[in-house]
C-alpha positions in Angstrom: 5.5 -37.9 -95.2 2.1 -35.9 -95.4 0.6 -35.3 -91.6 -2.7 -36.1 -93.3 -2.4 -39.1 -95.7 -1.2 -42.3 -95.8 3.0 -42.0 -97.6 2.2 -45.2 -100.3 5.9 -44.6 -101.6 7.9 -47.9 -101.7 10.5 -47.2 -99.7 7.7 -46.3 -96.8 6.5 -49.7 -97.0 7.2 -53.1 -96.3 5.7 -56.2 -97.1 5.4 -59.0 -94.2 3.6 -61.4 -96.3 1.6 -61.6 -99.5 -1.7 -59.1 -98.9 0.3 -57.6 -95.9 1.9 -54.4 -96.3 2.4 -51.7 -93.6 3.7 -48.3 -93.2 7.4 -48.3 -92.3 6.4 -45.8 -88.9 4.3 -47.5 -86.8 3.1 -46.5 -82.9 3.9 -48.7 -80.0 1.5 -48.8 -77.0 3.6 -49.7 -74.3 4.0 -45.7 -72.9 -0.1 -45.6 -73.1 -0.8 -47.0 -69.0 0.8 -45.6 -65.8 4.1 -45.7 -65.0 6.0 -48.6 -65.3 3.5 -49.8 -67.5 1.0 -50.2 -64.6 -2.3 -49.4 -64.5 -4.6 -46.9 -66.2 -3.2 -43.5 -67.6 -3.1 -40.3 -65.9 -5.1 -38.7 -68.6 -7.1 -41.3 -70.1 -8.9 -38.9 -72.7 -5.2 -38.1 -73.7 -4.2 -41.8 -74.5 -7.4 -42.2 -76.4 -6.7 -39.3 -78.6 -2.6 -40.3 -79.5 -4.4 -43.8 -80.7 -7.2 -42.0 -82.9 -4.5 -39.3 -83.9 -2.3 -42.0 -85.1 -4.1 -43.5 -87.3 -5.2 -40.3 -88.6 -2.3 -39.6 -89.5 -1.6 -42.5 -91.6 -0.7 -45.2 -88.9 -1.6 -49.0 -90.2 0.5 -51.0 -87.7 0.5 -50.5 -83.7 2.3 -52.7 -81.5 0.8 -53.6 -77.9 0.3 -56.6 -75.5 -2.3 -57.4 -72.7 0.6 -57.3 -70.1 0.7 -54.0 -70.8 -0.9 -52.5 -67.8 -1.9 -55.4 -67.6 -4.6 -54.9 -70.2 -5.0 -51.4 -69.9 -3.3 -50.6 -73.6 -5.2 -53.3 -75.1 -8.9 -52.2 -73.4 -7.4 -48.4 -74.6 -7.3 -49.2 -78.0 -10.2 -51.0 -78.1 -12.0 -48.4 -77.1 -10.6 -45.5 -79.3 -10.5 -47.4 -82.2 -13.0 -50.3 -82.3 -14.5 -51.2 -85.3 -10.7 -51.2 -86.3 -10.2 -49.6 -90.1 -9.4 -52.7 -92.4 -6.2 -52.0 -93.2 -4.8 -51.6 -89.4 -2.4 -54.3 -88.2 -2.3 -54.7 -84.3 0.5 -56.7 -83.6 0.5 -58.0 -79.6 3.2 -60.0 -77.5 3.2 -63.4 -75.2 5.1 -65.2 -72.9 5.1 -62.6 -70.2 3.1 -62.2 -67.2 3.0 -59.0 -64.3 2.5 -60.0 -60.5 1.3 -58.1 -57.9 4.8 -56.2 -57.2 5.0 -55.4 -60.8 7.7 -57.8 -61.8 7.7 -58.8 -66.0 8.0 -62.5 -65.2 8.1 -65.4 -68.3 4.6 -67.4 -68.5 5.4 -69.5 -71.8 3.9 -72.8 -71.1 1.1 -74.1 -73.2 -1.2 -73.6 -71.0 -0.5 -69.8 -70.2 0.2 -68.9 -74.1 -3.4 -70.6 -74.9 -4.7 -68.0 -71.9 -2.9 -65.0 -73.2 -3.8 -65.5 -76.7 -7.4 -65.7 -75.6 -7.3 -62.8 -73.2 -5.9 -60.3 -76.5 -8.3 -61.9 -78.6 -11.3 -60.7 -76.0 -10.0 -57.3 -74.6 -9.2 -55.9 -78.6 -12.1 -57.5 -79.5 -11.1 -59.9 -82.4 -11.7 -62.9 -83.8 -8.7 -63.4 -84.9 -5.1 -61.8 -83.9 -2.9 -60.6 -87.0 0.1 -60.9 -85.3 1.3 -62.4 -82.0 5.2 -62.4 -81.2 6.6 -64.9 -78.9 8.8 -63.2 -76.2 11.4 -64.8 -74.7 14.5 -64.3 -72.5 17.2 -64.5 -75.1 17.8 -61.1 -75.1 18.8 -60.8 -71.5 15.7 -58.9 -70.4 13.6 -61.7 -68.7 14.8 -65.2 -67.3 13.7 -67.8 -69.9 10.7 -70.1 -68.7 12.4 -72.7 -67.4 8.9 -74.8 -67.5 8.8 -75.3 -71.2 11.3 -75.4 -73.8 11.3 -72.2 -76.7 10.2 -74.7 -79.6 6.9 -76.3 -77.7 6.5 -72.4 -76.7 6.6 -71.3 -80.2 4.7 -74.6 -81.2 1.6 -73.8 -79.4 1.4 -70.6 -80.9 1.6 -72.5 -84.3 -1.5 -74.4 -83.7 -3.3 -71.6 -82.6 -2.4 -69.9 -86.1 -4.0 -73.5 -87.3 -6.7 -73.1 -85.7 -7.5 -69.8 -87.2 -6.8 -68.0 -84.2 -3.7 -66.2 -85.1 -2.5 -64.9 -88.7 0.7 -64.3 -88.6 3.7 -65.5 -86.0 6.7 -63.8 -85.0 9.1 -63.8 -82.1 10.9 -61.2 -79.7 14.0 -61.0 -78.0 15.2 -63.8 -79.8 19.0 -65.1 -80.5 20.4 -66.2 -83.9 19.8 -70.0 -83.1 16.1 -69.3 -81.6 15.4 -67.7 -84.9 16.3 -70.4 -86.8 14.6 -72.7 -84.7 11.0 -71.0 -84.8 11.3 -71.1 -88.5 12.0 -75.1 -88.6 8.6 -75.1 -87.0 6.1 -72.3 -88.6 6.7 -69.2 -91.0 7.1 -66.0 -89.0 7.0 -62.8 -90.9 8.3 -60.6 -88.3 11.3 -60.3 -85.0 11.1 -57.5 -82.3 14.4 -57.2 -80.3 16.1 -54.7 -79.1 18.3 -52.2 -81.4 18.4 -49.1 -81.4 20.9 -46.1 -82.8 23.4 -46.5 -79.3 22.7 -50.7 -78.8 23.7 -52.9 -81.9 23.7 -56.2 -79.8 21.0 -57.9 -82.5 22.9 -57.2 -85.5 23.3 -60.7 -86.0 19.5 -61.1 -85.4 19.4 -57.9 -88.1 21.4 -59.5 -91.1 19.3 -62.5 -90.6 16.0 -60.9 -90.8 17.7 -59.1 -94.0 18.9 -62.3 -95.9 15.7 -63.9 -94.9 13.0 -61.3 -96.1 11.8 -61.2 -92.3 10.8 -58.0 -90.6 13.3 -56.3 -88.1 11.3 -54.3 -85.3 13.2 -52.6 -83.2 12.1 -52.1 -79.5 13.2 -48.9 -77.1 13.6 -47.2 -80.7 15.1 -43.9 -78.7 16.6 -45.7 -76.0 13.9 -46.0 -73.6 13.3 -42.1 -74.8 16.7 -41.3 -74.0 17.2 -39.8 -77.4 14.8 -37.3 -76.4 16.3 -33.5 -75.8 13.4 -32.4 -74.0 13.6 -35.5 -72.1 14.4 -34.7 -68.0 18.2 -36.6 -67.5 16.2 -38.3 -64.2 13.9 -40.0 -66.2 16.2 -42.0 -68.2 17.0 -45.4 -67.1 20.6 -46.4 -66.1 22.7 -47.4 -69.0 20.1 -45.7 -71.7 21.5 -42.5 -71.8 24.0 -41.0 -74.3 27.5 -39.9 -73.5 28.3 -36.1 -73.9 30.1 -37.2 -77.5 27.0 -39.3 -78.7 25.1 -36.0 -78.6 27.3 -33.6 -80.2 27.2 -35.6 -83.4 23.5 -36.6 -82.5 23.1 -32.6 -82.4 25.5 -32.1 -85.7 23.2 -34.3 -87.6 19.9 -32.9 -86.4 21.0 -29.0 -87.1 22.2 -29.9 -90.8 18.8 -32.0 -91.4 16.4 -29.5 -89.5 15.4 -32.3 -87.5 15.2 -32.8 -83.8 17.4 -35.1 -82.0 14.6 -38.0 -82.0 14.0 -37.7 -85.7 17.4 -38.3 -86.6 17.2 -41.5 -84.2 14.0 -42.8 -85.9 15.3 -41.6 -89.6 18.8 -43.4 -89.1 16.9 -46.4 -88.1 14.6 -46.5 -91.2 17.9 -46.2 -93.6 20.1 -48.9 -91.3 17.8 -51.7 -92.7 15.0 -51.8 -95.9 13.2 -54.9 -93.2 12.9 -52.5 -90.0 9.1 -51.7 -88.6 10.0 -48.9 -86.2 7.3 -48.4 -83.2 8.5 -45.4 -81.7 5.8 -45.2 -78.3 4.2 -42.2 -76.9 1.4 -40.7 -74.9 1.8 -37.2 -76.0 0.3 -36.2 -79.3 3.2 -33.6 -79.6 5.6 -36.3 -79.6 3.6 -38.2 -82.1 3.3 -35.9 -84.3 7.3 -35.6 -84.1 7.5 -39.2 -84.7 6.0 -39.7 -87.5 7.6 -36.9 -89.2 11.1 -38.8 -88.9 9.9 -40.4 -92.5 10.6 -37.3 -94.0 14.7 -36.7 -92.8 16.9 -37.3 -95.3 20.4 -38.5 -94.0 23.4 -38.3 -96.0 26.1 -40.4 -97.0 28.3 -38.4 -94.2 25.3 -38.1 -91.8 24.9 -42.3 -91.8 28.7 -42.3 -91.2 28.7 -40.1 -88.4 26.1 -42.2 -87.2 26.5 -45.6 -87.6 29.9 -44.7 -85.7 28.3 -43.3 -82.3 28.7 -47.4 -81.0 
């Protein structure tokens, strides 16, 4: 991939629906506010310059959500961005909500989907959202909303894309069966759940997406940054980090391929499926920079194997 143009090969790009087309490497925003995703960033001029250097450098799809922050990622991009280049796909999550002690609590009724959805339309600044996922708690990560049932969740959001609110639906942190279910009701072009090179638990939700044309986008890409080298060990969250054997081969791979341990993650992820999206997030331009240059790793036969046997 060239640093300073847009890679139109085919195997760079994937088509969510007809006119729709994006570049395999996206960006996510959720590393843009404070940490733990609260409040504004330490260095706001920073954050502002990863979203304009992004799209410099050939980024059409970025991946955010008003509970980010809350809203502080969505207000972010606004500003750097706003008027958005035509061919840029923002692609934002509901169902969530933050309280006061910072807590990522399931708000999926009607009423608070119809709020959310009107809250991303006015802090990006859009008439119209191009994509809105639908996260749940079937991945284990939030306690489903016990005050509405996933198909009147995912139903509202359909008549908001009838309304001309919304143009394209997906879902997030989904199961097999909730998949399936969302489909009965709307078309969704894309799934975000949780994969990445040391967590397989949606490969069910993987093969779907493949033998149904559907996008795959996988969240915590590196494992919550995990599969960073220059990460600090205290910084990774329990149960993210790799074992002393996942990184010797991760190493192995990365020496043969003149890559750095990240690249390798991002790369192996691009070859595991032709449907994934990957969003790796960042609010270093250094780190971005090294992102996006995962598209140009070539893995091998033996790399993949080596790989695809770390779990």
């Amino acid at each position: 991939m060239s640093l300073n143009s847009k890679d139109t090969s085919p195997a760079r790009r994937l088509t969510l629906a007809e006119g729709l087309s994006v570049d395999r490497l996206g960006y996510g925003a959720m590393q843009l506010p404070g940490p733990g995703v609260w409040g504004p960033p330490a260095d706001r001029e920073r954050a502002l310059t990863v979203l304009r250097r992004a799209v410099e450098l050939g980024v059409d799809h970025i991946d955010t959500s008003d509970f980010y922050g809350p809203h502080v990622a969505n207000e972010l991009i606004r500003e750097a961005l706003h008027p958005y280049p035509e061919d840029l796909l923002i692609a934002t999550k509901v169902g969530v909500e933050r309280d006061e002690w910072r807590a990522w609590n399931a708000a999926a009724s009607p009423d608070a989907l119809r709020e959310q959805v009107d809250d991303n339309l006015t802090r990006l600044g859009k008439a119209r959202l191009d994509l809105v996922y639908l996260r749940t708690g079937g991945d284990g990560l939030l306690f489903p909303d016990e005050s509405t049932s996933f198909a009147d969740s995912f139903r509202t959001l359909a008549e908001l894309r009838e309304r001309g609110l919304i143009r394209h639906l997906g879902v997030s942190g989904v199961t097999v069966e909730q998949l399936a279910q969302a489909r009965d009701i709307a078309p969704l072009v894309a799934v975000q759940n949780r994969y990445h090179l040391l967590d397989r638990g949606s490969a069910d939700v993987l093969r779907y997406c493949e033998e149904h044309g559907i996008a795959f986008v996988p969240y915590f890409p590196l494992s919550a940054g995990a599969l960073r080298a220059d990460l600090d060990p205290s910084q990774v969250p329990p149960g993210f980090g790799p074992s002393e054997i996942q990184v010797k081969t991760l190493d192995a791979v990365a020496a043969r391929t003149q890559a750095t341990r990240a690249q390798v993650a991002l790369a192996w992820l691009l070859a595991h499926s032709p449907v994934t999206l990957v969003i790796a997030g960042t609010s270093s331009p250094v780190h971005l920079a090294e992102n996006l240059d995962a598209g140009r790793i070539e893995l091998s036969a033996e790399d993949l194997a080596e790989l695809d046997g770390l779990v």
